[in-house]
C-alpha positions in Angstrom: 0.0 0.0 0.0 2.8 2.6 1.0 4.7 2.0 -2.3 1.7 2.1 -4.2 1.0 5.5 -2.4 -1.9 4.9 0.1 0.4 5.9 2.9 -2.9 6.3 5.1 -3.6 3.1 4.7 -0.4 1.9 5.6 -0.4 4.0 8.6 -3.3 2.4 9.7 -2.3 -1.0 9.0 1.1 -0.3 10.7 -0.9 1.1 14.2 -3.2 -2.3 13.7 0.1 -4.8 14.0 2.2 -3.4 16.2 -1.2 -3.3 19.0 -1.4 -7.2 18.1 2.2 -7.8 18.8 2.6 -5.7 21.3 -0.6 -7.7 23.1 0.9 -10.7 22.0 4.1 -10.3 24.4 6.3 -11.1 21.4 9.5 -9.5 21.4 10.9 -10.6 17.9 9.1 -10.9 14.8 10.5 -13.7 12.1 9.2 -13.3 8.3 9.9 -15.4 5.5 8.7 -12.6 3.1 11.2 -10.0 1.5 8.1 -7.5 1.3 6.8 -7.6 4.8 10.8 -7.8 6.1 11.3 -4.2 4.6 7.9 -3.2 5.7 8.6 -4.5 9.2 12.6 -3.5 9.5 12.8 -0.4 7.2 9.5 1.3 7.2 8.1 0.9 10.7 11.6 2.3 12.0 11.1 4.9 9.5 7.4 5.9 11.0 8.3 5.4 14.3 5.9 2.7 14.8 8.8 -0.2 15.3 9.8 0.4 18.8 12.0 -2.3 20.2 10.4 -5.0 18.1 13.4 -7.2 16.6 13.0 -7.8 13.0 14.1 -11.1 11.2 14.2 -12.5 8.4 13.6 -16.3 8.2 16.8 -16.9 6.5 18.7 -14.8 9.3 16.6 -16.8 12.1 17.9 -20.3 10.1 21.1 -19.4 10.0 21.4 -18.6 13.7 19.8 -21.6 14.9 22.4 -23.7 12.4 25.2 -21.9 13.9 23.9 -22.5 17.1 24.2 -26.0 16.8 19.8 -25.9 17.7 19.1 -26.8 13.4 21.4 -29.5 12.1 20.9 -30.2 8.5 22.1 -33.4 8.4 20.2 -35.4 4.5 21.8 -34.7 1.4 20.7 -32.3 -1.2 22.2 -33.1 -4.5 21.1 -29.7 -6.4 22.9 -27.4 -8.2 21.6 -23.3 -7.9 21.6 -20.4 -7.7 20.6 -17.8 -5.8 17.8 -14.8 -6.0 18.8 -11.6 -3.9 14.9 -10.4 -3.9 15.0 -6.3 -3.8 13.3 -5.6 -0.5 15.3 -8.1 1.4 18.4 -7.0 0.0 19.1 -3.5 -1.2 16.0 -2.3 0.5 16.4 -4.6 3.7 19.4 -2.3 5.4 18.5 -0.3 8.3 16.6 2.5 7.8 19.5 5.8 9.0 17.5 8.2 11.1 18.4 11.9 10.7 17.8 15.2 11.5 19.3 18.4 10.3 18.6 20.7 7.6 18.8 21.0 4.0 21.1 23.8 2.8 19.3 25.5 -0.5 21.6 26.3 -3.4 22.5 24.8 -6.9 24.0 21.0 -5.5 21.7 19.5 -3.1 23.3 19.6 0.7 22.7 18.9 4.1 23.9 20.0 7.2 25.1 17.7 8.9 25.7 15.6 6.0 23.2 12.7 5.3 24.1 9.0 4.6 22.6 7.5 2.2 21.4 3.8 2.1 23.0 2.3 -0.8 22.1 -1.3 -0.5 25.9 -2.5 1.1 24.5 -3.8 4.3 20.9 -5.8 3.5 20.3 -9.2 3.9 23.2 -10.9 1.8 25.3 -13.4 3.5 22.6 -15.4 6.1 20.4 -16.6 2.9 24.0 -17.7 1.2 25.4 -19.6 4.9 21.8 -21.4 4.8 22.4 -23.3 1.5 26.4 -23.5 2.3 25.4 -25.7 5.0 23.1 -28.0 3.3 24.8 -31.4 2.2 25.2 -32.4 -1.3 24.0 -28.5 -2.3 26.0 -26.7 -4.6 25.8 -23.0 -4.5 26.5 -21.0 -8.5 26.5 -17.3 -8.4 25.2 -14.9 -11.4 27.0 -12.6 -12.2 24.6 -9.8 -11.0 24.2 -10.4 -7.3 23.7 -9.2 -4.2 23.0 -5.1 -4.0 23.8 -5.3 -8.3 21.1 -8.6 -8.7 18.2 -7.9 -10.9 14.7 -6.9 -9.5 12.1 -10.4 -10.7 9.5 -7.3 -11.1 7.0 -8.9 -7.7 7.6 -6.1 -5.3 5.8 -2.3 -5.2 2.7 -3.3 -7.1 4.3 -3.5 -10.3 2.0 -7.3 -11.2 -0.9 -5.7 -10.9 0.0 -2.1 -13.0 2.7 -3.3 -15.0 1.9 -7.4 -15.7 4.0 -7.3 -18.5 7.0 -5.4 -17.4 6.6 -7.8 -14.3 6.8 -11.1 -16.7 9.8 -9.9 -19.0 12.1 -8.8 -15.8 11.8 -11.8 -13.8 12.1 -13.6 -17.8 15.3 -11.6 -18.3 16.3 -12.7 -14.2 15.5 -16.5 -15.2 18.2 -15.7 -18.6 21.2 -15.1 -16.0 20.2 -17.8 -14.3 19.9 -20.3 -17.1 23.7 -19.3 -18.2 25.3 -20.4 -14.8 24.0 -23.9 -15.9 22.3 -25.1 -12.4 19.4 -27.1 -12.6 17.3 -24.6 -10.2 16.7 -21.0 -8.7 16.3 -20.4 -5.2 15.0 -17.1 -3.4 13.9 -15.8 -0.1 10.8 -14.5 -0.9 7.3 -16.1 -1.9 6.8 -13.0 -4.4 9.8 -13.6 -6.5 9.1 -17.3 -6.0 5.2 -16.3 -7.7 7.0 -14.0 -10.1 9.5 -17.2 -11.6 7.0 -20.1 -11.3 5.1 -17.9 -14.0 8.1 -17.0 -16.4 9.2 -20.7 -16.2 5.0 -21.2 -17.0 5.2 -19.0 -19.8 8.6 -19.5 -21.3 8.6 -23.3 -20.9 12.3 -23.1 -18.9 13.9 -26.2 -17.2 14.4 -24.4 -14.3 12.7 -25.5 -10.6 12.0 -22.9 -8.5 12.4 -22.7 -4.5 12.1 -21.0 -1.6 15.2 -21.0 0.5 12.8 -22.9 3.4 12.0 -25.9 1.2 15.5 -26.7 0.5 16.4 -26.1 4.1 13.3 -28.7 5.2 14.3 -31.3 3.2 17.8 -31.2 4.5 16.2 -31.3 8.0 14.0 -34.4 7.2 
């Protein structure tokens, strides 16, 4: 709703969630969606509304309890992929960098004190990778666009249900890089870029299986 500019009704929907988790006692809140992580981590900091509410990702939470000795993924997985930095878990999934200050008016844009910018360096890169390093039999192929350089699969910001084409032919043209490295799957973080491949694969007839991150991790866990 927020990126597709109904801000009010993200507001609203924002005040609804944290009053449940708040009642709820819960101190941390896991996801397995890249969406709702930057809604969650990025946003509700932004709007004040997170509080002290931890925010984690699923594939964060997995690979804590793996190096914690409390998952042990112990059956083989005898894949070959690749992985899917999805947008809003990457890029869009570091910490929001409160400021205050003000903006000094003249030909360059400035600020006083200066502002940093979020540049996508510190998402969500390495936990999602150190879950399917520590699956047996799994091997791991990069593209060659990755982490805050990977290419968007056109799910996030509303874009299916204005853009449907647009949507299709980016997550085709994601599908393409993956397809080169040679691996007999794709795997993501995010049920929206996993919706987003399942129909290009539909469409363009490709070889390529498409997972979530948590199947793969299940089976190993089986």
């Amino acid at each position: 709703a927020y990126q597709m500019g109904y801000k009010s009704d993200f507001w609203k929907q924002a005040e609804a969630n944290m009053t449940a988790f708040r009642q709820s006692g819960a101190k941390t809140l896991v996801t397995g969606c890249a969406e709702c992580y930057f809604a969650f981590k990025v946003l509700y900091d932004k709007f004040n509304f997170k509080g002290d509410l931890e925010v984690v990702h699923i594939s964060e939470y997995a690979a804590r309890l793996i190096k914690e000795g409390k998952l042990k993924p112990v059956n083989r997985v005898e894949k070959t992929v690749t992985y899917h930095d999805p947008c809003h878990l990457g890029r869009q999934g570091e910490p929001y960098i409160h400021w205050s200050g003000r903006e000094v008016l003249g030909d360059v844009r400035m600020f006083d004190p200066p502002k940093e910018r979020r540049r996508g360096t510190y998402g969500i890169y390495e936990p999602p990778r150190e879950v399917l390093k520590a699956l047996p039999g799994l091997k791991l192929v990069e593209m060659a666009r990755l982490k805050e350089y990977a290419w968007c699969c056109g799910a996030g910001g509303g874009v299916p249900e204005t853009n449907p084409d647009f949507a299709l032919w980016t997550a085709t043209e994601r599908l393409k890089e993956a397809e080169i490295t040679g691996v007999e799957a794709i795997v993501t973080a995010c049920p929206w870029c996993v919706q987003s491949f399942q129909k290009s694969v539909t469409r363009n007839d490709s070889g390529l299986i498409v997972y979530d991150i948590t199947e793969l991790l299940d089976e190993a866990l089986k």
